[in-house]
MILUM-9381 format. One record per atom (N, C-alpha, C, O): x, y, z; residue in three letters. Coordinates in steps of 0.05 Angstrom, whole numbers, plus 5000, padded with zeros to 4 digits. Example, Ala and Ser with C-alpha at 12.3 -4.5 7.8 and 13.67 -1.06 7.14 Angstrom:
<atoms>
526448865156ALA524649105156ALA526449345156ALA528549345169ALA525749555142SER527349795143SER525850015157SER526850235161SER
</atoms>
This chain:
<atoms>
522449964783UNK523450164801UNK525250024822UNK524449814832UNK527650144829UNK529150034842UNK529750174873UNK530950394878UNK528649984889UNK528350084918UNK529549894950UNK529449654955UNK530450064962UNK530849784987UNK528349755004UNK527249955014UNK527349525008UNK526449525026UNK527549365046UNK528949155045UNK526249535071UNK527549385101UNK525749165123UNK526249025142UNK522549245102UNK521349115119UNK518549005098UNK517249155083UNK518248775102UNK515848645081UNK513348685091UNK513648705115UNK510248705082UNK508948605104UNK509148255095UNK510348105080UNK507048255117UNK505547945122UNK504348015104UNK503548255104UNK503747785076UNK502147815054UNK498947585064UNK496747515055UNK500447545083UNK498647305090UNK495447385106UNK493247285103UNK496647615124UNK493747775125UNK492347815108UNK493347725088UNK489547955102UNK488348095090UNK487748355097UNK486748435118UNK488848535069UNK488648795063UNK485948865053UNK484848765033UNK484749075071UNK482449305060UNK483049395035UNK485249385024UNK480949495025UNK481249734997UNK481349915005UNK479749905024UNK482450175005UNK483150445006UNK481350624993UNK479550794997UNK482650494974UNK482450774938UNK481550484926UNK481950254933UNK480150604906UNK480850474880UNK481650594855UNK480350564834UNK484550774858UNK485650794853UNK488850854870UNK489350834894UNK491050944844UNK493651004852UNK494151224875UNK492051324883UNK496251314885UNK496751474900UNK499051604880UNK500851444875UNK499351824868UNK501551974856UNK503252094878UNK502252284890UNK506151994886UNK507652054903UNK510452254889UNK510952184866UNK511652424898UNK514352484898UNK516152474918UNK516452664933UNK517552214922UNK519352124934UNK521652184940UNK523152184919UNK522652234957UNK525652414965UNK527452054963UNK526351834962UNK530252124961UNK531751924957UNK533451944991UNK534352125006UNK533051604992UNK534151605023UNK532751635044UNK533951575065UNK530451715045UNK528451675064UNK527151425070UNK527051265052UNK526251385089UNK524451195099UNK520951285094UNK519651485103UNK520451135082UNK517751085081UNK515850865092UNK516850645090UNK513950875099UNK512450615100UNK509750675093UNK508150845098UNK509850465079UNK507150365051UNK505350285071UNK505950095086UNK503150395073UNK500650305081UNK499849945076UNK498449915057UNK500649675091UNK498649555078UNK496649435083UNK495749245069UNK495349545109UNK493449365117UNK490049535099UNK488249395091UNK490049875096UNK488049985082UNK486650185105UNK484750305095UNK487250245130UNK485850265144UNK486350535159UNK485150655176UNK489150565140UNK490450855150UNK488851055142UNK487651005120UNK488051395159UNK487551555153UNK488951825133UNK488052035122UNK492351655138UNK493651775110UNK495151705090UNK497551715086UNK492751605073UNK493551465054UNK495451545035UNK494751765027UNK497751475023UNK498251105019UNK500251095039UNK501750895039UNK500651295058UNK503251195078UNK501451055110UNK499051065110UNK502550975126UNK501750945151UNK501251055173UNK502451275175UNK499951005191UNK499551235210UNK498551045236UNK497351135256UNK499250825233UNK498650645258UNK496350465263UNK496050295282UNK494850525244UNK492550385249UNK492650085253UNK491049975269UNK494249965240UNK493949615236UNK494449565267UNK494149335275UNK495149775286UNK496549635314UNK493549625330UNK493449585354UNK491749655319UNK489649625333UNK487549445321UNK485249405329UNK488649365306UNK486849145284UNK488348815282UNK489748755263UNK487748635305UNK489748365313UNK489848325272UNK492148285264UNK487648335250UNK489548055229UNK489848325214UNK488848305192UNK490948605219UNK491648705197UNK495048695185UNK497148715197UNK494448675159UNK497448655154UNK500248905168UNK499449125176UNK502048865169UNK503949045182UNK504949265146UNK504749195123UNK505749475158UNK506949645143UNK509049575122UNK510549395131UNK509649645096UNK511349575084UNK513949805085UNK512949995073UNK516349865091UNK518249995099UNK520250035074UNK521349825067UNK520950215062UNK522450205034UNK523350505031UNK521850695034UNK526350525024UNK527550665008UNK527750744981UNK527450564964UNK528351054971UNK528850964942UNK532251094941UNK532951294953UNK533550934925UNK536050994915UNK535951264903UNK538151374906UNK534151434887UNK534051694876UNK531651784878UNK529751644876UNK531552004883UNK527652214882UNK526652224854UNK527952324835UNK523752074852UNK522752034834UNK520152064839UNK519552054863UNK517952094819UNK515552154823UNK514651834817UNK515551724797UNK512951694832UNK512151434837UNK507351394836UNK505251514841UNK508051224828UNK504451124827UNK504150904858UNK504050654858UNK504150994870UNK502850784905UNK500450664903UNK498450804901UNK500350424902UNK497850254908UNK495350354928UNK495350354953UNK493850404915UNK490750504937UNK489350194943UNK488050154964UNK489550044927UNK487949864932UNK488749644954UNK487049514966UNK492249594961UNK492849484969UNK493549144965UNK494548974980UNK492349144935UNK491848844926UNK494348824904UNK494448594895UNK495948974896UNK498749104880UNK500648744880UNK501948664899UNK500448654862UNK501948394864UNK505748474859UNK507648314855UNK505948804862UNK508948874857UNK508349094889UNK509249324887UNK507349054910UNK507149324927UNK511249434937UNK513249294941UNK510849734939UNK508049854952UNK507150014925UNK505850224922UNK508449794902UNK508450034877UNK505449904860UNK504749674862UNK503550154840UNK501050114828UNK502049904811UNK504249954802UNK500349604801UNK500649454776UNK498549474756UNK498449334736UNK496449694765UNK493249694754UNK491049394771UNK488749334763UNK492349284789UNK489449164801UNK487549214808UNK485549074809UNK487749564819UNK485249644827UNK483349774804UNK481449914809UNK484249694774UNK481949694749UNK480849334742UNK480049254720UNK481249164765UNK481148964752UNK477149034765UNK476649254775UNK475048834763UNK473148834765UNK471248764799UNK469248874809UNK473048544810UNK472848514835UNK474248734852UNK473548744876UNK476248914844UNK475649124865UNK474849394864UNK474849554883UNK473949434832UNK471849584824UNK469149584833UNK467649784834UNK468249244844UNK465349274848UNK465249284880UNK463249354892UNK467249214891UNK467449224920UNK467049434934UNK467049644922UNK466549444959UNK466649624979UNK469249684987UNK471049524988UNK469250024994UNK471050075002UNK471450025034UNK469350035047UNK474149975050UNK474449835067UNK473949605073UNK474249555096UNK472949385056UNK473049165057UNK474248935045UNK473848975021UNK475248745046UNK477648545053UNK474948345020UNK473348185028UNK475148404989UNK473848224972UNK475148014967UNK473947904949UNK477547834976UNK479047644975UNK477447435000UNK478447215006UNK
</atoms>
């Protein structure tokens, strides 16, 4: 999927689990979004401020799409392609995990 983004997070924090699973989105083209990635938002999979109150949470991920398309968003936050789903959250360690907690 081909998208701009304007802003990365810090991968270097650690991200909560959400979901363990996807978020099914329909995306308008040309908008700004931002990808949840610290886990901690109350509206998931976008942001809502929470990491500014949490000193090691990761910062928001910020991205455009070139056309409106219906998209799979990472719940788990552990997405080695974010803010888009790769299936990590079927892998086993964050299957057996708690939700809201940092299994890395």
């Amino acid at each position: 999927m081909r998208s701009h983004r304007y802003y990365t997070s810090n991968t270097s924090k650690k991200a909560v689990i959400a979901a363990k699973h996807p978020f099914e989105a329909e995306l308008q083209a040309a908008k700004l979004y931002a990808w949840c990635a610290c886990g901690h938002s109350k509206k998931q999979p976008f942001c809502d401020g929470s990491h500014r109150s949490i000193p090691s949470a990761p910062t928001p991920l910020r991205f455009k799409l070139q056309e409106a398309k219906k998209v799979w968003l990472c719940g788990c936050k552990h997405s080695k392609s974010p803010p888009y789903c790769d299936g990590t959250h079927k892998e086993s360690w964050i299957q057996q995990a708690d939700l809201r907690t940092s299994p890395l």
